[in-house]
Backbone as CSV, one residue per row, in Angstrom:
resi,resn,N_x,N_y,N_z,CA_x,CA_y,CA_z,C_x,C_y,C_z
1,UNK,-49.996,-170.934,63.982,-48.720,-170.452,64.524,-48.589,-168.942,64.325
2,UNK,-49.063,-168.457,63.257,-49.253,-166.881,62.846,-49.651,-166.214,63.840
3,UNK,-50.893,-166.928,64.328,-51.828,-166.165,65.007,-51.415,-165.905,66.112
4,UNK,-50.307,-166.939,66.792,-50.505,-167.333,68.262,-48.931,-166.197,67.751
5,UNK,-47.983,-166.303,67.240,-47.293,-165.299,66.935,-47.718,-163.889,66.975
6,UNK,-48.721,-163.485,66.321,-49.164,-162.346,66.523,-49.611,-161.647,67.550
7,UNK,-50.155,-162.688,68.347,-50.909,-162.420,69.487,-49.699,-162.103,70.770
8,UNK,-48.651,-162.489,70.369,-47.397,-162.437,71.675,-46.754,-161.052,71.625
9,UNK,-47.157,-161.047,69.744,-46.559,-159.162,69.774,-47.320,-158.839,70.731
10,UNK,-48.479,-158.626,70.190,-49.495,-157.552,70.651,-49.325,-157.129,71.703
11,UNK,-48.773,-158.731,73.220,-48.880,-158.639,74.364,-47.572,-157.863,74.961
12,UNK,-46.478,-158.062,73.673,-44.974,-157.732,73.653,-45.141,-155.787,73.627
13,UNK,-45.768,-155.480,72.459,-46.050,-154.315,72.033,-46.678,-153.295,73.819
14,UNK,-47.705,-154.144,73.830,-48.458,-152.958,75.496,-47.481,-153.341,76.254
15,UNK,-46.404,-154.003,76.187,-46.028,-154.282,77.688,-44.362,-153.858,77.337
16,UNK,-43.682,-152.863,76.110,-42.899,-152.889,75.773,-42.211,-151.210,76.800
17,UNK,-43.399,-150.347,77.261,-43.324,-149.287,78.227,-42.496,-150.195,79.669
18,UNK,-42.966,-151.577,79.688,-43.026,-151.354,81.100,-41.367,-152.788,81.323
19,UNK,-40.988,-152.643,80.041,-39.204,-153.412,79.829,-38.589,-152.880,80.726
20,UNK,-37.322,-153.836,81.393,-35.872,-152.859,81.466,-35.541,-152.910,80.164
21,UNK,-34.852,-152.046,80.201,-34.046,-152.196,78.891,-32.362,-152.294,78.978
22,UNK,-32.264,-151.910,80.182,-30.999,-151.939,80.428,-30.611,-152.322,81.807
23,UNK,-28.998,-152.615,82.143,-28.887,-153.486,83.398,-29.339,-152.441,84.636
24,UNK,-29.801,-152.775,85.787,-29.876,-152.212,86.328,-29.011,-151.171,87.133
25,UNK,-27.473,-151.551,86.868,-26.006,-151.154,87.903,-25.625,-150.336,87.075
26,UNK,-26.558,-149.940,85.705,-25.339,-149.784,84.688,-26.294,-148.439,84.092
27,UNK,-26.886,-147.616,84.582,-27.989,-146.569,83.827,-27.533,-145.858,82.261
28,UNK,-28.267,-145.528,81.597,-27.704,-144.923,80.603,-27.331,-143.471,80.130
29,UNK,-26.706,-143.444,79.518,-26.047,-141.873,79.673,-26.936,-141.135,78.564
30,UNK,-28.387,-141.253,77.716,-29.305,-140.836,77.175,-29.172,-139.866,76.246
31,UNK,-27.542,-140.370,75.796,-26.936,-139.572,74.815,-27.435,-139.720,73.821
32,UNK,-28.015,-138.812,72.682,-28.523,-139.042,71.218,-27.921,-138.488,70.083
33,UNK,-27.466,-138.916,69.095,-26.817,-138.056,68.215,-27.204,-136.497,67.410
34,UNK,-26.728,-135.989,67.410,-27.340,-134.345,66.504,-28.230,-134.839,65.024
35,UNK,-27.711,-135.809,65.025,-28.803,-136.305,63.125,-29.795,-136.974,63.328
36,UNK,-29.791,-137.331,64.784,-31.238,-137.996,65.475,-32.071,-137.493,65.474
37,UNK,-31.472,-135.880,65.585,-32.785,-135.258,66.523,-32.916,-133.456,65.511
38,UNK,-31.999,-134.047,64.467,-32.342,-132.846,63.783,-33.099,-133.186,62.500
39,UNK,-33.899,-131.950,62.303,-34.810,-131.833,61.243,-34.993,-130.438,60.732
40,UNK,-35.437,-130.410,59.091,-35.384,-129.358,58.284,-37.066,-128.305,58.636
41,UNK,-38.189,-129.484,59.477,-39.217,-128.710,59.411,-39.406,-128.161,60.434
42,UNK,-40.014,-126.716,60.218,-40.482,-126.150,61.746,-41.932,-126.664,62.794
43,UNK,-42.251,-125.902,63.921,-43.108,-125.972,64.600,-43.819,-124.546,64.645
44,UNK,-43.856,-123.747,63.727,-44.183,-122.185,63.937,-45.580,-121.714,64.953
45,UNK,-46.444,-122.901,64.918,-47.114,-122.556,66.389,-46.849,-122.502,67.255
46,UNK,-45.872,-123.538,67.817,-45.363,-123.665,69.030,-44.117,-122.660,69.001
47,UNK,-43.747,-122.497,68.703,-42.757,-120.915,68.175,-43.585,-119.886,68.957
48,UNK,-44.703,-119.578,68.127,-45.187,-118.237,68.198,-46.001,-117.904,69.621
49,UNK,-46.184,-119.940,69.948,-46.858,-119.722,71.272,-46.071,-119.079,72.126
50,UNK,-44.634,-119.619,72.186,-43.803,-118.985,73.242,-43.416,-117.811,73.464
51,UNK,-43.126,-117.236,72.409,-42.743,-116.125,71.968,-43.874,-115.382,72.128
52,UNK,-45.150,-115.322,72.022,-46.679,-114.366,72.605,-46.707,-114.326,74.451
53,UNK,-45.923,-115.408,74.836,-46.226,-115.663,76.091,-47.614,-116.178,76.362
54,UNK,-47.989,-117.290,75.479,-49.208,-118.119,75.718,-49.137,-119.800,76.137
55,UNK,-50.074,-120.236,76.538,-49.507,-121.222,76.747,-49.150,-122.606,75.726
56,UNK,-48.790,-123.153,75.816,-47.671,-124.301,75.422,-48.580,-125.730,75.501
57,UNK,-49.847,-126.143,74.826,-50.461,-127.334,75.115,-50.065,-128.121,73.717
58,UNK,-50.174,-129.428,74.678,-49.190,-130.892,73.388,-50.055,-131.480,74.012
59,UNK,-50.877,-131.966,72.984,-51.336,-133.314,73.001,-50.877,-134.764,72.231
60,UNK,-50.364,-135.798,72.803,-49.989,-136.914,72.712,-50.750,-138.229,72.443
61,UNK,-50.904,-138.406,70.859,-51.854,-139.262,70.336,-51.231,-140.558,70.206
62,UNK,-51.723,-141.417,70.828,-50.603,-142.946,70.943,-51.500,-144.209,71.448
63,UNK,-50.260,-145.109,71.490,-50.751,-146.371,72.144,-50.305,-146.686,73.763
64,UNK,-50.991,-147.615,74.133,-49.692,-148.129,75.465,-48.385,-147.929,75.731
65,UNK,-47.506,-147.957,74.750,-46.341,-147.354,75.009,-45.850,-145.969,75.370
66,UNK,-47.003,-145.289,75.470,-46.631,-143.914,75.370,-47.132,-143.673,77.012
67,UNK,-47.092,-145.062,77.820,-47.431,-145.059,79.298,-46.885,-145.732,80.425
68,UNK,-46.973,-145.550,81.343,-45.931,-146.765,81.983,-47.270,-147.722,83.393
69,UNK,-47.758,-148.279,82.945,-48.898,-148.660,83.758,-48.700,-148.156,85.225
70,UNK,-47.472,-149.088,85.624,-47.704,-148.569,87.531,-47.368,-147.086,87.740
71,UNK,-46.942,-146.131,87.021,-46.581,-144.750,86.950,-46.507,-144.250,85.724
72,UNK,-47.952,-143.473,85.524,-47.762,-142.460,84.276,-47.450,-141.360,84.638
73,UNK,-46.579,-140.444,85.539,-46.453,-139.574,85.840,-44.452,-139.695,85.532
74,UNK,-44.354,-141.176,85.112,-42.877,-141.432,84.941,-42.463,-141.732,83.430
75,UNK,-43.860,-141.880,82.230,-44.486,-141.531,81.053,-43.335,-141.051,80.317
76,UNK,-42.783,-140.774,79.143,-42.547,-139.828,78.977,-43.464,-138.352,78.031
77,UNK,-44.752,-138.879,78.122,-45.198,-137.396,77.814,-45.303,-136.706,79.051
78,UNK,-45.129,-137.652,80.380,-44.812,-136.776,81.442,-43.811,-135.504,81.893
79,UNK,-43.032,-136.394,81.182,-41.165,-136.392,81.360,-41.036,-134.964,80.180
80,UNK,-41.817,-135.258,79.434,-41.665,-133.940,78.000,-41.926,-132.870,78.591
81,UNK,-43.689,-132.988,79.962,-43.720,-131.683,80.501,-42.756,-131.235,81.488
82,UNK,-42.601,-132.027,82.129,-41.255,-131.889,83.127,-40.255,-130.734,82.554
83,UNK,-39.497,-131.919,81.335,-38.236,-131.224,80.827,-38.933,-129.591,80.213
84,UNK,-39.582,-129.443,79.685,-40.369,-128.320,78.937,-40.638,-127.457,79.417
85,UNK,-41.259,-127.697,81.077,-40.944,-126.715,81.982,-40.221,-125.880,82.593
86,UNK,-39.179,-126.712,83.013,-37.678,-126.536,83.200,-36.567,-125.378,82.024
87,UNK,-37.187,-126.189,80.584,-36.361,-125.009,80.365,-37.042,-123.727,79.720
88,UNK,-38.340,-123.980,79.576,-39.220,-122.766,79.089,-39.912,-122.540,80.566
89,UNK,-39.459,-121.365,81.734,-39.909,-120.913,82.840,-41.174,-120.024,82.632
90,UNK,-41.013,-119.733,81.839,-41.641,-118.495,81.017,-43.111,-118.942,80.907
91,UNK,-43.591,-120.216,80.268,-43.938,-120.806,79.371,-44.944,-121.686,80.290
92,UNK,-45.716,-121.267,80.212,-47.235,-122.540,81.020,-47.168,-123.476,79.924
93,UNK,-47.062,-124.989,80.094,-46.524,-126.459,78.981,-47.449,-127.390,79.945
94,UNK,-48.287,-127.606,79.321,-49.322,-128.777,79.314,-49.049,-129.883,78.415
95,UNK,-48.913,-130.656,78.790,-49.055,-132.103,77.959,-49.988,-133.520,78.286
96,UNK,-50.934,-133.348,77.530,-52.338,-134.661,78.150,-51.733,-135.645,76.995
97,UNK,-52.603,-136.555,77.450,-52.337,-138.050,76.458,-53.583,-138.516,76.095
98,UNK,-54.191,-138.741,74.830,-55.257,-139.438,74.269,-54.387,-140.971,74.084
99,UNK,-55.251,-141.940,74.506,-54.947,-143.497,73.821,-55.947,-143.841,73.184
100,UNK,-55.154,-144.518,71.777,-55.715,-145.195,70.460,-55.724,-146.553,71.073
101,UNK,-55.722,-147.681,72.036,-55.422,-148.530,71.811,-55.392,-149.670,70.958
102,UNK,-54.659,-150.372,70.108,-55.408,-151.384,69.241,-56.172,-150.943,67.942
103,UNK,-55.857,-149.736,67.705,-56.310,-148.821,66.736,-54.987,-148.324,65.195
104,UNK,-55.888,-148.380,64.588,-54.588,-148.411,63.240,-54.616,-146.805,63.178
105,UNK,-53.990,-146.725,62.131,-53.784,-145.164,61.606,-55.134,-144.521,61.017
106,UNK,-55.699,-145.410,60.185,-56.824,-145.303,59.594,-58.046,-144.952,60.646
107,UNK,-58.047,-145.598,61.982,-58.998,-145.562,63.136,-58.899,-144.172,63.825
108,UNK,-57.802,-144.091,64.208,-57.220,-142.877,65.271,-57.416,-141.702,64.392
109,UNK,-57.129,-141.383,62.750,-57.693,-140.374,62.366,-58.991,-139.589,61.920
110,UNK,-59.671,-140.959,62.143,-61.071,-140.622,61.766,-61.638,-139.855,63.048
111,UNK,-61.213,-139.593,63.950,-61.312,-138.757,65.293,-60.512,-137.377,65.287
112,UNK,-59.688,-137.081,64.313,-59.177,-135.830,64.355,-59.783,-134.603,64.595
113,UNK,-60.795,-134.618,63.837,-61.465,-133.236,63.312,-61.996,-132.869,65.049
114,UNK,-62.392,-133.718,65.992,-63.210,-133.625,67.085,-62.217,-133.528,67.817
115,UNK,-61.175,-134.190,67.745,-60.084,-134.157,68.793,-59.527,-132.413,68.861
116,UNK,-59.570,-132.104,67.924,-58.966,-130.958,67.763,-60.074,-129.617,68.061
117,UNK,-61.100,-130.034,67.880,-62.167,-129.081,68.396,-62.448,-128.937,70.047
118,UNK,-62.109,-130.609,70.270,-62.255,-130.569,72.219,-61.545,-129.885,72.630
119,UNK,-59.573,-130.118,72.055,-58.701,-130.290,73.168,-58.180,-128.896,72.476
120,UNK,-58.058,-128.679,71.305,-57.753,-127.057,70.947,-56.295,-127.352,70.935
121,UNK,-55.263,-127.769,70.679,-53.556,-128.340,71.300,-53.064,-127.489,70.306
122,UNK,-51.637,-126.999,70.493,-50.812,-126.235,69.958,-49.511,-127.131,68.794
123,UNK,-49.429,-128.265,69.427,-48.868,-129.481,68.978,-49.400,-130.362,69.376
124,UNK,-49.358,-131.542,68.146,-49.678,-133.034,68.376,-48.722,-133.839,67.744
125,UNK,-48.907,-134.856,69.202,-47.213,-135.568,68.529,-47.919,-136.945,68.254
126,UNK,-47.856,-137.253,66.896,-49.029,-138.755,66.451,-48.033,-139.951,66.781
127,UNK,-48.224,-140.423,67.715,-47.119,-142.191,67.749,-47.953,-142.885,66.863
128,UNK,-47.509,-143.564,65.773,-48.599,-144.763,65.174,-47.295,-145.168,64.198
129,UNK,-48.014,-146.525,63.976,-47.251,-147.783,63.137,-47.685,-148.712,63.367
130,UNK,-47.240,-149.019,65.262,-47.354,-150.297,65.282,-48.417,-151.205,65.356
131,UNK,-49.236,-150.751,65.286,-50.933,-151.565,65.377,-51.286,-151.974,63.978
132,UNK,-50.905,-151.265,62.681,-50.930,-151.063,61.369,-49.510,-152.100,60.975
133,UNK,-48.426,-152.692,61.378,-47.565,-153.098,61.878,-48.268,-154.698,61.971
134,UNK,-48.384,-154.683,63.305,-48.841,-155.887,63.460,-49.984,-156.680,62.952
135,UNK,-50.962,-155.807,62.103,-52.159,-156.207,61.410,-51.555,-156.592,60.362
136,UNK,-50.390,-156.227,59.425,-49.633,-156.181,58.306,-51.121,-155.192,57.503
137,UNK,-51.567,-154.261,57.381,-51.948,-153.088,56.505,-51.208,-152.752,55.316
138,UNK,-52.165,-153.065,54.640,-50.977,-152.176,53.380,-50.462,-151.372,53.587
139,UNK,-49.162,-151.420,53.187,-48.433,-150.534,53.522,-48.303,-148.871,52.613
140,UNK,-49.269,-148.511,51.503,-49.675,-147.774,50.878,-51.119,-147.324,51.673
141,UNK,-51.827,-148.488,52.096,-53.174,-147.753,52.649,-52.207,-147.181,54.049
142,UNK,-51.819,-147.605,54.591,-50.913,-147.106,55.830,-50.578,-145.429,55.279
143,UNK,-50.111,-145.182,54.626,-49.268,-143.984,54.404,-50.805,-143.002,53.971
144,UNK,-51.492,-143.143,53.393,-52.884,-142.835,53.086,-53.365,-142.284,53.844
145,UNK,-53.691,-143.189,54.809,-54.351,-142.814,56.329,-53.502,-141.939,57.002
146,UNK,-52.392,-142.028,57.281,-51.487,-141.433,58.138,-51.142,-139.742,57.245
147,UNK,-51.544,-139.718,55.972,-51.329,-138.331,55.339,-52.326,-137.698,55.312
148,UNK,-53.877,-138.486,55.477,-55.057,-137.628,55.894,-55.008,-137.307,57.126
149,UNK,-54.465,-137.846,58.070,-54.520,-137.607,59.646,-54.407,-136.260,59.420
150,UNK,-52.550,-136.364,59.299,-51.965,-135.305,59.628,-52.167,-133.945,58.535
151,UNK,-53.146,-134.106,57.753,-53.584,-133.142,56.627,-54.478,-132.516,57.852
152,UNK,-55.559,-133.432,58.530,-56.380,-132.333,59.393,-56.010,-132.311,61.048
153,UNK,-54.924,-132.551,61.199,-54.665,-132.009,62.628,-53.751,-130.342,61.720
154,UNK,-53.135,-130.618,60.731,-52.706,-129.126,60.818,-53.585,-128.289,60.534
155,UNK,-54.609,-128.513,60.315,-55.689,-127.628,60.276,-56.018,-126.805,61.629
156,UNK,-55.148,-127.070,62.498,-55.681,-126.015,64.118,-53.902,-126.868,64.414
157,UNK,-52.986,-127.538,64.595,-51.827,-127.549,64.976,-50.867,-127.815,64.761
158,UNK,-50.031,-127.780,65.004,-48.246,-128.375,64.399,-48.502,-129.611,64.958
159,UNK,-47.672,-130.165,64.240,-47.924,-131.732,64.068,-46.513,-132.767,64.518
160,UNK,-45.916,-133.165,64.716,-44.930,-134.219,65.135,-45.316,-135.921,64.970
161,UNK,-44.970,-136.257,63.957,-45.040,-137.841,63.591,-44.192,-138.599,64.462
162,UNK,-44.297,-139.606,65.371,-43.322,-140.615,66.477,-43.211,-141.911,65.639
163,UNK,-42.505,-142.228,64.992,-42.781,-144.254,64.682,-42.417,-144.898,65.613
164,UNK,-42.597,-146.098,65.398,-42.569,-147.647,66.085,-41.405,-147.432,67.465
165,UNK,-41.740,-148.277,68.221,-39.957,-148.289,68.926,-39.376,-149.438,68.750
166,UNK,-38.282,-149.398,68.740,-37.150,-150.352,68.414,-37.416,-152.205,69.314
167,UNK,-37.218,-153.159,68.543,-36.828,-154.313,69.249,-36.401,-155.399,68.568
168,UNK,-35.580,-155.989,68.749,-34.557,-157.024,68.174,-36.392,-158.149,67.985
169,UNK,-36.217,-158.312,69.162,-37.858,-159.278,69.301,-39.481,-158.855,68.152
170,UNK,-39.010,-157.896,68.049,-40.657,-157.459,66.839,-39.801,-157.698,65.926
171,UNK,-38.750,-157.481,65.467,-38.039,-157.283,63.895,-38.328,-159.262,63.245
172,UNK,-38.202,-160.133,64.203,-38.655,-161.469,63.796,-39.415,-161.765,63.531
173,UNK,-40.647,-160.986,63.623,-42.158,-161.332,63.382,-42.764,-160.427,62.897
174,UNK,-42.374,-159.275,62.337,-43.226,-158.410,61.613,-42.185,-157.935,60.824
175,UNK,-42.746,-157.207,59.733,-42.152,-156.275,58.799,-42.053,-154.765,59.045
176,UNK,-40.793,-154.593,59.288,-41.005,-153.296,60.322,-40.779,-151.650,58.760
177,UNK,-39.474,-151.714,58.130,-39.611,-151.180,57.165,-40.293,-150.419,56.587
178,UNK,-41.268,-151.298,55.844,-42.361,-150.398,55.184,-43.306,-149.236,55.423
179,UNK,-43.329,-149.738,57.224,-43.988,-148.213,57.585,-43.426,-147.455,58.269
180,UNK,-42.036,-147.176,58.525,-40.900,-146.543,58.758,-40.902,-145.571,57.753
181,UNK,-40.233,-146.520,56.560,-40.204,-145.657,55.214,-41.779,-144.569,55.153
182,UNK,-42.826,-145.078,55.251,-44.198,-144.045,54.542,-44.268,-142.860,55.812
183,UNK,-43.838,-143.041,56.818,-44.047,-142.466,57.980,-42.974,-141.115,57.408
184,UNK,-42.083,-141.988,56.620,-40.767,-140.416,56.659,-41.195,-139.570,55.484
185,UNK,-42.233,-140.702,54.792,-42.625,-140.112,53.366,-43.909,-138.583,53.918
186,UNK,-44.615,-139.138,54.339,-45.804,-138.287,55.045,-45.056,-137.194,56.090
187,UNK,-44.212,-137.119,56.512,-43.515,-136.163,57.427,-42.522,-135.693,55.977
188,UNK,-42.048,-135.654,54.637,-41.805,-134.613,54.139,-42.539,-134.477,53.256
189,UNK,-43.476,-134.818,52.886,-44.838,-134.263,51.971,-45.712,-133.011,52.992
190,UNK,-45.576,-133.272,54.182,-46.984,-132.504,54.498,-45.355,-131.541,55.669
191,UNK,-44.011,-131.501,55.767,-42.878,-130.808,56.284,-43.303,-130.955,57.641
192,UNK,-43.375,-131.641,58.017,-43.359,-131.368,59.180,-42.163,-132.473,59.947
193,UNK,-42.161,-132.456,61.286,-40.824,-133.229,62.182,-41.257,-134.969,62.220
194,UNK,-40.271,-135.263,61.817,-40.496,-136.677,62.653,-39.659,-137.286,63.463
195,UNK,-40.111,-137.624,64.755,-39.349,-137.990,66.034,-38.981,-139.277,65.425
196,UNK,-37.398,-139.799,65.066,-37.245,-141.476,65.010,-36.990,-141.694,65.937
197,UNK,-38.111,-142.366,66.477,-38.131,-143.249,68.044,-37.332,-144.800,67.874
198,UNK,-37.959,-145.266,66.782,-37.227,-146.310,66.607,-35.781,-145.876,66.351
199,UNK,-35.287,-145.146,65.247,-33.449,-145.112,65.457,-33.169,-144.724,66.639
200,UNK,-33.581,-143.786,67.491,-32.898,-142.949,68.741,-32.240,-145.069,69.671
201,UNK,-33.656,-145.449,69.631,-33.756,-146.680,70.583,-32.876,-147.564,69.915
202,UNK,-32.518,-147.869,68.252,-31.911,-148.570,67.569,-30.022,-148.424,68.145
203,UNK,-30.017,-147.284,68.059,-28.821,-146.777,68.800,-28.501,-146.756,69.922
204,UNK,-29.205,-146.804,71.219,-29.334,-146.741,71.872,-28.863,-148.062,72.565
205,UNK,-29.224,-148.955,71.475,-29.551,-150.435,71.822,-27.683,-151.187,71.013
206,UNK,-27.326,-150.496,70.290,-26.208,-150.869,69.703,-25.117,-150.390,70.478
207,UNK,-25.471,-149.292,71.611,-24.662,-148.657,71.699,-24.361,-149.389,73.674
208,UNK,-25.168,-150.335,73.733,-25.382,-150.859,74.805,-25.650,-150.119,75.941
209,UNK,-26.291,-149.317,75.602,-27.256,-148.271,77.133,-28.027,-149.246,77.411
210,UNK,-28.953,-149.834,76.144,-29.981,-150.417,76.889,-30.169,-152.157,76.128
211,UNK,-30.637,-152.825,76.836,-30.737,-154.388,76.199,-32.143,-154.545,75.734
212,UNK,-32.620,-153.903,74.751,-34.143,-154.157,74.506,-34.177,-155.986,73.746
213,UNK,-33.448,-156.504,73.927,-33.721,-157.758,73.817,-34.223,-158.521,75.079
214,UNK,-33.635,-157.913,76.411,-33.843,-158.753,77.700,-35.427,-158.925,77.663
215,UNK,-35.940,-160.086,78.554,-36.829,-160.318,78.625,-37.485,-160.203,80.367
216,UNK,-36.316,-159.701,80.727,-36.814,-159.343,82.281,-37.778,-157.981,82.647
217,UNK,-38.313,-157.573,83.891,-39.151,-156.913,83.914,-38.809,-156.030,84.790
218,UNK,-38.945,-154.614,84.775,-38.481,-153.895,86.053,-39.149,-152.213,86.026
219,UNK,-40.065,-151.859,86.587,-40.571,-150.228,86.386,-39.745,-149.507,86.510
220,UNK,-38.803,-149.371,87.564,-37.702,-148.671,87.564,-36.840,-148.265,86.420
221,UNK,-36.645,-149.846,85.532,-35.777,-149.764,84.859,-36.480,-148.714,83.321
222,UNK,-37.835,-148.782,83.494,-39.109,-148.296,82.197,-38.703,-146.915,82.381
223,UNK,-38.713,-146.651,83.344,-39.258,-145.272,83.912,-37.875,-144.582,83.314
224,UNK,-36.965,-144.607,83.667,-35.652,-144.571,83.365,-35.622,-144.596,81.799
225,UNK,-36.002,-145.155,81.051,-36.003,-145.050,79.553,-37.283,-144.247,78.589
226,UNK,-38.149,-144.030,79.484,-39.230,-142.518,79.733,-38.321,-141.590,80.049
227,UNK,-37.827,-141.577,80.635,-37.232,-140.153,80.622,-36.146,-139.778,79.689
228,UNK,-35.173,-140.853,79.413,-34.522,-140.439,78.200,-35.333,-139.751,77.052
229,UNK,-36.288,-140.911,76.832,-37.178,-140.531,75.618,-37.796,-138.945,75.875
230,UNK,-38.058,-138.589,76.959,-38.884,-137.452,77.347,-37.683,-136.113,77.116
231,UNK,-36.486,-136.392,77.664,-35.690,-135.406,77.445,-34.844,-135.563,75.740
232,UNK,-35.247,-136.434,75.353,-34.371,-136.600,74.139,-35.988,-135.693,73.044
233,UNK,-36.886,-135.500,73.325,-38.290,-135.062,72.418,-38.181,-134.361,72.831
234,UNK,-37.816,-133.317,74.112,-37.840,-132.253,74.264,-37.045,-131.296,73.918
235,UNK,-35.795,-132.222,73.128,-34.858,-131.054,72.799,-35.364,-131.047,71.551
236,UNK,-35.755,-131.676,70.637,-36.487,-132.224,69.761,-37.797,-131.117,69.251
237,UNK,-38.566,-131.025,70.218,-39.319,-129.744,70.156,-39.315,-128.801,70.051
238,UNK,-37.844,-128.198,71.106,-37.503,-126.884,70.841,-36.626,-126.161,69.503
239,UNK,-35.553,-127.422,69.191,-35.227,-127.155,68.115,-36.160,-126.620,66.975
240,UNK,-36.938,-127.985,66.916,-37.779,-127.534,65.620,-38.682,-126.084,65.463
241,UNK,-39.023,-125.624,66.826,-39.458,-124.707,67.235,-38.502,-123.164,67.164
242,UNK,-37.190,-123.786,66.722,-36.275,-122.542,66.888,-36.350,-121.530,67.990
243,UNK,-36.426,-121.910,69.123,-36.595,-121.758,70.546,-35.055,-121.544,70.675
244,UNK,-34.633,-120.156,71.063,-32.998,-119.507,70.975,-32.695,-119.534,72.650
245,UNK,-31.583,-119.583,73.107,-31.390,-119.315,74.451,-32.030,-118.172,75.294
246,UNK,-32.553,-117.249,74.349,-32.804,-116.344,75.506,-34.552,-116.582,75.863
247,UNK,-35.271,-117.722,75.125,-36.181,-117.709,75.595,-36.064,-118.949,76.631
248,UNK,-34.993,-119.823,76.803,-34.865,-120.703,77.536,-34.232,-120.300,79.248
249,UNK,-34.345,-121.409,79.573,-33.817,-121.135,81.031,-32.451,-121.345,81.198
């Protein structure tokens, strides 16, 4: 029963991009609170990129969720370059996507050192939990892995930690907690930002924008909650970046 449990995440987890989450008549107003999205650490590369007038590359280290199968261009690391563009005119903003699929924390960092030599990125925004999550990983080796990652991506970039996303439906079958907590632990040991994807969506979901309990299916409705997410990380970025109005649009 474990197994066959586990196995429905998994299918729940890749296919959690491509939810409505909310009614269709009823869109959401992608409001996020100021304590959501604020944080004490900077981005001083991505700062200094803008401010040199260089360009602006983010690379996006993740799983399936960080895609929308019938349209990745509706993504929100799409949606990040979009918004990023828009308000940094100035500012050439690239954003590619590497996928970990099915890969723990421990897996996806043992590729750092190369990742960062190929792609050269100014920021990397690490999504991970939920694969480490659904394996149940110690939750100490979890934090381990996830503090060596991000020990050698800052070695060439600013860094941005993403956790889990929110669902009434995973909270029954996994232990979500524990790597919530190490995720916030490793984002103020090594200062750097962490995007709570899961609270933004937790709220989001209380606040009835969106029904991440429904079990119905709709791209439209995905795409639509990509872009929240995309404009809610992008303010997210700049903040941390201390990005002032006059370099914005």
């Amino acid at each position: 029963m474990r197994s066959r449990g586990l196995l429905g995440l998994m299918v729940l987890t890749g296919c959690l991009a491509a939810m409505p989450l909310y009614a269709e008549e009823d869109p959401p107003a992608c409001e996020v609170p100021d304590y959501l999205l604020s944080t004490e650490s900077a981005l001083p590369k991505v700062a200094d990129a803008v401010k040199g007038g260089r360009a602006l590359n983010i690379l996006v280290v993740g799983s399936r969720s960080s895609t929308i199968n019938a349209s990745e261009a509706s993504a929100y690391p799409a949606r990040l370059q979009a918004m990023l563009r828009e308000k940094l005119p100035a500012t050439t903003v690239n954003v590619s996507v590497e996928l970990r699929v099915k890969k723990t924390a421990e897996e996806v960092a043992s590729g750092f050192v190369k990742l960062l030599e190929d792609k050269k990125p100014t920021l990397v925004i690490w999504q991970t939990g939920t694969v480490d999550a659904i394996r149940s990983i110690d939750p100490d080796d979890f934090r381990g892995a996830v503090g060596e990652g991000v020990a050698a991506l800052q070695k060439g970039a600013d860094v941005v930690l993403m956790n889990l996303q929110y669902s009434p439906r995973t909270e029954t079958m996994i232990s979500v907690p524990p790597y919530l907590d190490n995720l916030r632990v490793v984002a103020q040991e090594h200062d750097i930002p962490l995007f709570d994807r899961f609270a933004i969506m937790h709220y989001w979901n209380d606040q009835g924008d969106f029904d991440l309990f429904s079990a119905s299916h709709g791209i439209e409705l995905a795409n639509r909650v990509h872009d929240c997410l995309g404009r809610a990380l992008s303010k997210f970025v700049i903040d941390a970046a201390h990005i002032g109005p006059a370099q914005q649009n």
